[in-house]
N, C-alpha and C positions, 0 to 999 in steps of 0.2 A: 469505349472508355467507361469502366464502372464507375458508381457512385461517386465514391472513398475520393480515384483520382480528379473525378470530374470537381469535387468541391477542393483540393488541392490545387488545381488550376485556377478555378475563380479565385480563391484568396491570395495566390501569386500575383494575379492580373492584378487586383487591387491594391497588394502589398508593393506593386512595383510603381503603376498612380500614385500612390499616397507617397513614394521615395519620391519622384520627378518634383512633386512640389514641394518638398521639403529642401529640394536641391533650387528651384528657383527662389523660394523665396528666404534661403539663405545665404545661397552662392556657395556650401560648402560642400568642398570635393572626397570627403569623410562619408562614407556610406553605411549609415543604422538601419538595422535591418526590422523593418517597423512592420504591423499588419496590421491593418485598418479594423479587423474586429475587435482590439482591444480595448478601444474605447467600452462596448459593452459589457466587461471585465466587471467596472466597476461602480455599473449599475447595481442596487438593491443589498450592496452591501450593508450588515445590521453593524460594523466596527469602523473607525474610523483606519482604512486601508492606504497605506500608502502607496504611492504608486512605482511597481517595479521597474528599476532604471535597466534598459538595456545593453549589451554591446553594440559599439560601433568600432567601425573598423575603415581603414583607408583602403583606395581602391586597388590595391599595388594586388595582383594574385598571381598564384603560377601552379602548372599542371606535373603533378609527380612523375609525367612521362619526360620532364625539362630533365629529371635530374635516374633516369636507369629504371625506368617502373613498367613490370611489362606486367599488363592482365592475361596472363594466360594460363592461371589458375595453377603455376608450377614456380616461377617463379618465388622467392622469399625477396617480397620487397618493402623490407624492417627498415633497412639504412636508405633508398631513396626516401623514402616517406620522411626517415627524423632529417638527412638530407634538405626534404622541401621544407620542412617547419622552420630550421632552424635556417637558411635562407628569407623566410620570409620574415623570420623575426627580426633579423640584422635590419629590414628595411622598416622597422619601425613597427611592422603586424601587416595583414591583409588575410587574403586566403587562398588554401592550398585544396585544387581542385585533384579527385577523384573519378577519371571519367570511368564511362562506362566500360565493363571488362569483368574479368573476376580476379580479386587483389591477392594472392595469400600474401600474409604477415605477420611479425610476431608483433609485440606493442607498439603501442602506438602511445610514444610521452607528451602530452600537449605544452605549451608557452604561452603565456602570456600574451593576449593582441592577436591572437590565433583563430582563424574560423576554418575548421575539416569540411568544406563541402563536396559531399556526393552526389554527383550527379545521377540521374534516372539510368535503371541498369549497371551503375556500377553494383557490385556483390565483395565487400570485403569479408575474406574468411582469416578468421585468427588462427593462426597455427596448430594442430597437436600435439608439436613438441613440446612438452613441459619445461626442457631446460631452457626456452627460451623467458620463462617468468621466473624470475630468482624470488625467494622468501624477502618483501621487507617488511618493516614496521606498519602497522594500519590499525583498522579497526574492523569489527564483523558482530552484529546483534549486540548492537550498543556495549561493547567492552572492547579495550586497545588486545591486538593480539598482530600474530606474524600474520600476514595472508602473502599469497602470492601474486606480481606484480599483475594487474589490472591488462586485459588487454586493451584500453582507454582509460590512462592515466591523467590527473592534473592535481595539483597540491601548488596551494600558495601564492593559485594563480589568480588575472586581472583579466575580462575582456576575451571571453570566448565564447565560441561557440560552433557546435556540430551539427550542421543544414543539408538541405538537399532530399532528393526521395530516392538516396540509393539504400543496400541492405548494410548491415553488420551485423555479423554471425558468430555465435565465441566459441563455435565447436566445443559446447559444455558435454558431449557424449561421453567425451574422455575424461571428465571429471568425476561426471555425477554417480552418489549410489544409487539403486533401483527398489525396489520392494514388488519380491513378486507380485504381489494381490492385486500391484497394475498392470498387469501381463496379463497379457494372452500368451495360451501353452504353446501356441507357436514364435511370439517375441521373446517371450524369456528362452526359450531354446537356441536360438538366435542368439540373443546376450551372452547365454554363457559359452557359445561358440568361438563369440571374441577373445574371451578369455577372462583377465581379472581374478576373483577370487570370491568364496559365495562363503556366508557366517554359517555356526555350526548347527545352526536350526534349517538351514537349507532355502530361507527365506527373505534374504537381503545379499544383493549383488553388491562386488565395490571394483572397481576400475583395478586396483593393484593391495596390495598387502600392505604397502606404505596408508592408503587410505585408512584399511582397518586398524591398524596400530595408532594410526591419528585418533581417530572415534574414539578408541578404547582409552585409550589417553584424557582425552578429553572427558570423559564420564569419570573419570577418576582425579584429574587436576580443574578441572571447573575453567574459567579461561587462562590460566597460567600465560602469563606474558613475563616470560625471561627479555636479559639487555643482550641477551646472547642468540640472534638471530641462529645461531648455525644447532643450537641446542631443539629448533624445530626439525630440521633436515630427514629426518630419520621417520617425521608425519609427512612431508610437504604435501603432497595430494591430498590431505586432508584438508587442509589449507587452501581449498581452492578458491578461484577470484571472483571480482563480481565481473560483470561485464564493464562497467564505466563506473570510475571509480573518480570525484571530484571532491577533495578536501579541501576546507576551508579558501572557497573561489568566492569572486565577486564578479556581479554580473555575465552571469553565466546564459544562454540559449542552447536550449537542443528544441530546431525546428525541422522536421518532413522525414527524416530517414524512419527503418525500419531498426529494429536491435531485436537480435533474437538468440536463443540458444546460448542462452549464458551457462556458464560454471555452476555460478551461486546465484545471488541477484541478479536482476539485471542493470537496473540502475540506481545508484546511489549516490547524491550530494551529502554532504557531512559539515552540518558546520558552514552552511553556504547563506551568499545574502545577495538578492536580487536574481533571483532564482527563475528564468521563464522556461515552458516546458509547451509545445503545442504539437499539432497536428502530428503528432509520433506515434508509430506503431508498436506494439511491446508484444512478442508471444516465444512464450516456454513451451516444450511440452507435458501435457496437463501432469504427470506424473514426475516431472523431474521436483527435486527434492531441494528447498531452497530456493525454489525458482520464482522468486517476487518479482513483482515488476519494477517498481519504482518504490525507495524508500527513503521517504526525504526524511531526512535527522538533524536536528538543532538548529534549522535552515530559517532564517529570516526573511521574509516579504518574499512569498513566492506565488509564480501562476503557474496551474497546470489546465490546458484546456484542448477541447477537439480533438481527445486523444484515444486511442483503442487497447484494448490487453486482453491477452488471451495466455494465460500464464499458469503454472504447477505450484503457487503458492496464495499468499495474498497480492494482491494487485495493485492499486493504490495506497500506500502503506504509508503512519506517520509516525517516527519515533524522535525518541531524544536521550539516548544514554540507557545504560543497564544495572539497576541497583545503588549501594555506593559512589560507581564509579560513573557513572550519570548523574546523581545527585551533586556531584563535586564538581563536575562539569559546569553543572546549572544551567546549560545554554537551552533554552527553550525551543521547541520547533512556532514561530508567532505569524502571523498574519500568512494566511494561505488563504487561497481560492482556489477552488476546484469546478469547472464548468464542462458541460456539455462534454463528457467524457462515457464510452460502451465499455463494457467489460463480459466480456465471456466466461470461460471457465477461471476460476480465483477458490483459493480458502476464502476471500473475503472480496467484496468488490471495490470498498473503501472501507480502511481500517485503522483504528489508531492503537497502538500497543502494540507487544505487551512490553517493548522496553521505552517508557516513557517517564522513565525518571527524572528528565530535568525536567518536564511538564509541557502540555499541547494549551495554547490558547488563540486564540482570532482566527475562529479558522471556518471560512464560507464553502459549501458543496452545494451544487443544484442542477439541476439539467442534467442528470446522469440517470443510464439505462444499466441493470446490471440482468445478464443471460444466463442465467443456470449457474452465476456461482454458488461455494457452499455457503456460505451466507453474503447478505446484502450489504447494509453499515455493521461493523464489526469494533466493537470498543473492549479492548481487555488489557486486563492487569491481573497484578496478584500482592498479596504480601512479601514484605520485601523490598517489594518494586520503589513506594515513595511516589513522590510527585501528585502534580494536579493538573488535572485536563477539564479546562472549561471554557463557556463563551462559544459554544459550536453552533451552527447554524446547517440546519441541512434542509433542503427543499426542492420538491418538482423531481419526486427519483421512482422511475418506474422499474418494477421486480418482474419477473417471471422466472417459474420451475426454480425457484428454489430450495436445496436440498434438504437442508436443516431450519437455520432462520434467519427472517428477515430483518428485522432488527435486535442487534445479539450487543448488552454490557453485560462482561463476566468479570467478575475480580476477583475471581477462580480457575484462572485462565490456569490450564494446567500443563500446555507445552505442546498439545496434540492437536492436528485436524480438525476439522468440527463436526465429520464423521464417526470422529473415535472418540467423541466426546457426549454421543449422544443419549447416555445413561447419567449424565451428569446434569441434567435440566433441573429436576422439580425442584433442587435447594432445600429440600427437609433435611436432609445429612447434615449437610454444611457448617450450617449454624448450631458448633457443639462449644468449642473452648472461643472466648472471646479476648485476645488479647488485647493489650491498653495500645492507645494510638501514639507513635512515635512519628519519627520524621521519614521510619521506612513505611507507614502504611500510604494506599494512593488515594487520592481522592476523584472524584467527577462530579461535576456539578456544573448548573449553569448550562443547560442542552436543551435546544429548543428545533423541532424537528416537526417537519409541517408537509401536505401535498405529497403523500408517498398512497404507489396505487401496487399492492403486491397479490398477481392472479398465479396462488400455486408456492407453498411453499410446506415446510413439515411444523413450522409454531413461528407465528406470526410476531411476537414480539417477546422478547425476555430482558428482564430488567434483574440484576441480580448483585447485590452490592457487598457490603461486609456488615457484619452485626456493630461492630466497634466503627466501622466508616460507612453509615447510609449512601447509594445514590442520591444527592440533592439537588432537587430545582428541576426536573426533568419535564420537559413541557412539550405536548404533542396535539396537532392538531388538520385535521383533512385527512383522513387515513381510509382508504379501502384497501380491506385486506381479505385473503382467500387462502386460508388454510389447512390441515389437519389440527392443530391444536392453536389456543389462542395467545394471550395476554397470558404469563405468568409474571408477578414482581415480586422479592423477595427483599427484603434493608434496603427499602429505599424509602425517602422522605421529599415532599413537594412533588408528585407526582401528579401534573396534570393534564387530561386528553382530553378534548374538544371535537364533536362530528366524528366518530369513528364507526363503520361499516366493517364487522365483522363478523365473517362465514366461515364459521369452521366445522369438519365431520364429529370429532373427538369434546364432549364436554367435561366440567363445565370450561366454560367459554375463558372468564376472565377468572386469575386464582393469584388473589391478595395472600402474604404470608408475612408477617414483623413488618406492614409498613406503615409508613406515618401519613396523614395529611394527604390524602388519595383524592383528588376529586375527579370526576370522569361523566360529562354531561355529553349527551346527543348522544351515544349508543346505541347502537342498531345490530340486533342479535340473530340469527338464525333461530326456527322453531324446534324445540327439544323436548320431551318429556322429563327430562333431567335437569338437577339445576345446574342454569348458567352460569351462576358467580359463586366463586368460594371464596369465604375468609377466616384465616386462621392464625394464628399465632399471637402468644399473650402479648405481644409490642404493639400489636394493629392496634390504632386509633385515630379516631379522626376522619373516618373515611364516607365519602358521600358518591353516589353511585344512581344516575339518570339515566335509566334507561326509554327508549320509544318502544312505545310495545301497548297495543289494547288493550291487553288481558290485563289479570290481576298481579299481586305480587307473590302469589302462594308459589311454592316449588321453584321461583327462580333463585333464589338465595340459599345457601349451604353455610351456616355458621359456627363456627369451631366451639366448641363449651370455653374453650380458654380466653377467647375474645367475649370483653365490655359490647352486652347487643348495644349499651345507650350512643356507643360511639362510631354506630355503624349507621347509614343511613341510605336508602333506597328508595329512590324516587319512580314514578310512573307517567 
C-alpha cells in the first residue's frame, strides 16, 4: 500500500470512530460523514471562520447494480445510475453505491440528499459521445454563457456529496484543443491521425470544425450569451464542460475519489455555501488547455484540504465573476481555508484571479507543497476586472523548481501562461497612461504572507500593481528563497518584509520602482560585485531598506537620479 492510500485508510479508520460515537451518544440513525482531522481546520485561523456545516445523510443506500448497471466498460449505464438517484431520493436521500468495475456513462444529474459513493476500483468513464451533453444555460470564466451539460451536474441543490476512492474520468481527449509546442513529433503525429482539424498556421489542433468556429466566434463576440440556446449549436464543441459542475448547492462534500481528464475544468462550485473538499485527487494532462483543477467562485465558507493536483492549468484557483457581469453579481468568494494540500505541475499552485470581480476575502492557505508549477501563489487581475481581494493569509508553503515565480501579483494579467509572459516582468513599460480609478479598477490589499521556503525558481517574488491602484498593505515575513532573479516591486504601497534570505545568480537582488512606504529589515543577500538593490521611479518614497551584511554600504545601492536620495534609506 503506498503512502497516499495508507493515510486514506487511517483517516477512514478514524472517520468511522468518531461516527460510532456520534451514533451513541446521540442515538441517531442519520449518518454525517465527519473526519476527525477537521477539528485542526480551524486551528491558527487569523478571521473569525466559521465552521463549515456538512452533509448528512440517512442510512437507506443502494448499488446501481439493483437497478441494470453492468461495469464492463461497454455498457451505457446513464439510466440505471439516474434510475438509482432518483430511487434513493424518493426514500428521503442516502447513497448510491458504485462498485468496483469500469462504469461507462453519459451524465450523471445529482438531487438533493444524494451521496455518489465509489468504491475502491470502481473506474467511471464519461462517455465520448457528445450528443449525449445537450447545450444549457451555465457559466464558464466568470460570465453566464451556453456550456454543455456537465458530466457531474447539480444546480439548486441541498445535502451532497461524492465519496469513495474510486476514479472519474471525463474523457476530455475528445474535447480539448492541443497546441503543438506541447508535443512531441511523435504525439502530435498521432493527434492528427485521429483526426479533427488543425488552424491555418499548422499549430493548434481542435477535436472538429464546430470547435474552431466556436473559438473564432468567441474572439469576435466576447461572451455572447444569447436566450436562444440553439443559437450556440453550430459552436457546441466549443462549449465544452467542466467535469463537475455545482451551482449554487449547499453543503456540499467531495471526499476520496480521483477526477480526472476533464473537458474544461475540472471542478467547479459556483455560488456554493458550505463547501468541503478533502482527500481528493485532481490530475489533467499537463498540456490540456483549460485544465484547472478546482475553481471555487463566489463560494461561501469553504474547506479544501489533504488534497493533490496535478493539472494543465492553474490548480487551486479562486474566482468570483468576470468584469460587469461579476461586479453585478457581487457574491464574493469569503471565508476559505486551504490546508495541507501538493500540487505538481499548475500555471499556478494556488491562485486567485483573474476573474475576481465580485471580490476574494477571509481566505487562509498553509501547509502546502507546490512541485514544479509555473508559479507558486499566483494573484492576478487587470483593468476592467473591478473588485477587491483582501484579508489573505498564507503560511508554511514550501516551493521547488519553479519555472517562472514564486510569488507572482500582476494586475497586468494579460490572458497567457506564465511562460508566455515572461518578457512582461520588469514593469518599466507599463506604467505610461494612468487612468482615473472607477468601480472597474481592482484592488489588493491587506496580504500578509509569512514561512515560504522556495529552493529554485526563475524570480523570487514580484509585486506589480497599477499606478492609479497601488498594491497596499502587503506584508511578508520568514522567507528563504533561491533564485535566478529576486524581489521586483512596482505601485505598490505598505510593502513590508521581515528575515528574508535571499540567493539569487542575476543582480541586483531587490529592484524598487514607483513604490511607496517600503520597509524591508533582516535581509540577507548573496555576495556581488554589483549593486544589490535598485531604486527608481520619481513616485519612490519612503523607503527603508536593512540589510545584514559586514561590509560597507558602498556599491550595494543603485539610485535612480529621479528618486528623492532624502527618502531613501539603507541600513547596515
Amino acid at each position: 500500500m503506498n503512502d497516499s492510500l495508507q493515510i486514506k485508510a487511517i483517516n477512514r479508520i478514524l472517520s468511522t470512530a468518531a461516527f460510532l460515537v456520534l451514533l451513541v451518544v446521540s442515538g441517531c440513525s442519520e449518518q454525517p460523514l465527519v473526519n476527525s482531522s477537521t477539528e485542526d481546520l480551524y486551528e491558527g485561523i487569523e478571521f473569525d471562520m466559521p465552521r463549515v456545516i456538512e452533509p448528512v445523510f440517512s442510512d437507506y443506500s443502494v448499488s446501481i447494480l439493483d437497478f441494470g448497471a453492468k461495469g464492463d466498460g461497454q455498457t451505457l449505464n446513464t439510466e440505471a445510475i439516474a434510475e438509482a438517484i432518483t430511487a434513493v431520493s424518493e426514500k428521503g436521500g442516502g447513497r448510491v453505491v458504485i462498485p468496483r468495475g469500469i462504469w461507462l456513462t453519459g451524465p450523471i444529474v445529482l438531487k438533493s440528499n444524494i451521496n455518489i459513493h465509489a468504491e475502491t476500483g470502481a473506474l467511471v468513464i464519461f462517455s465520448k459521445n457528445k450528443d449525449l451533453y445537450p447545450l444549457i444555460e451555465s457559466y464558464f470564466e466568470g460570465w453566464k454563457s451556453a456550456r454543455c451539460l456537465s458530466p457531474i451536474y447539480g444546480k439548486d441543490l441541498e445535502n451532497i456529496a461524492i465519496t469513495g476512492e474510486g476514479i472519474f474520468d471525463g474523457s476530455g481527449e475528445v474535447w480539448r484543443q492541443v497546441k503543438r509546442e506541447k508535443m512531441t513529433d511523435k504525439q502530435w503525429k498521432k493527434l492528427l491521425a485521429s483526426g479533427g482539424v488543425v488552424n491555418e498556421k499548422g499549430n493548434e489542433w481542435y477535436p472538429s470544425e464546430s470547435f474552431l468556429k466556436g473559438k473564432e466566434a468567441r474572439a469576435s463576440k466576447g461572451a455572447w450569451f444569447s436566450d436562444n440556446i440553439e443559437d450556440y449549436e453550430p459552436y457546441k464543441d466549443f462549449y465544452r464542460p467542466v467535469l463537475v459542475s455545482l451551482i449554487n448547492c449547499k453543503k456540499v462534500l467531495l471526499d476520496g475519489p480521483v477526477f480526472q481528464n476533464s473537458a474544461a475544468w475540472c471542478i467547479h462550485p459556483l455560488m456554493c455555501e458550505n463547501l468541503t473538499v478533502r482527500n481528493i485527487d485532481v490530475r489533467n494532462p499537463w498540456y490540456s488547455q483549460n485544465g484547472d483543477g478546482i475553481d471555487i467562485e463566489s463560494c461561501k465558507n469553504s474547506v479544501v484540504y489533504n488534497c493533490t493536483f496535478d493539472v494543465g492549468d492553474d490548480a487551486i484557483c479562486i474566482k468570483s465573476g468576470k468584469d460587469q457581469e461579476g461586479r453585478d453579481r457581487g457574491l464574493p468568494t469569503e471565508n476559505l481555508v486551504v490546508k495541507n494540500c501538493v500540487v505538481y505541475h499548475g500555471h499556478g499552485g494556488f491562485t486567485v484571479g483573474s476573474e475576481m470581480s465580485g471580490g476574494v476575502k477571509n481566505m487562509h492557505v498553509s501547509d502546502c507543497t507546490f512541485i514544479g508549477t509555473d508559479v507558486g501563489l499566483r494573484f492576478k487581475s487587470r483593468r476592467g476586472r473591478g473588485g477587491v481581494v483582501e484579508k489573505i493569509y498564507i503560511s508554511n508553503i514550501d516551493m521547488v523548481n519553479i519555472p517562472t515565480i514564486a510569488i507572482s501579483f500582476n494586475l497586468y494579467y494579460g490572458g497567457k501562461a506564465p511562460t508566455e509572459m515572461m518578457t512582461q516582468r520588469d514593469g518599466k513599460k507599463m506604467a505610461v497612461d494612468t487612468p482615473a480609478v472607477t468601480e472597474a479598477t481592482p484592488q489588493f490589499k491587506d496580504i500578509y504572507i509569512k514561512g515560504i521556503r522556495c529552493k529554485g525558481a526563475f524570480q523570487a517574488i514580484h509585486l506589480q500593481g497599477l499606478p492609479e491602484m497601488s498594491l497596499d498593505n502587503v506584508n511578508m515575513e520568514d522567507l528563504v528563497m533561491e533564485s535566478e532573479t529576486g524581489l521586483i516591486c512596482v505601485d505598490a504601497n505598505g510593502v513590508t518584509i521581515k528575515d528574508m534570505v535571499l540567493k539569487t545568480t542575476n543582480f541586483p537582488a531587490i529592484s524598487l520602482r514607483n513604490s511607496k512606504n517600503v520597509n524591508i529589515e533582516g535581509l540577507e543577500l548573496g555576495d556581488s560585485d554589483q549593486a544589490m538593490i535598485s531604486v527608481n521611479g520619481e513616485k519612490t518614497e519612503n523607503v527603508s531598506i536593512q540589510v545584514n551584511s559586514s561590509g560597507g554600504t558602498d556599491g550595494i545601492l543603485n539610485l535612480g537620479e529621479e528618486v528623492n536620495a532624502e527618502t531613501v534609506e539603507l541600513v547596515l
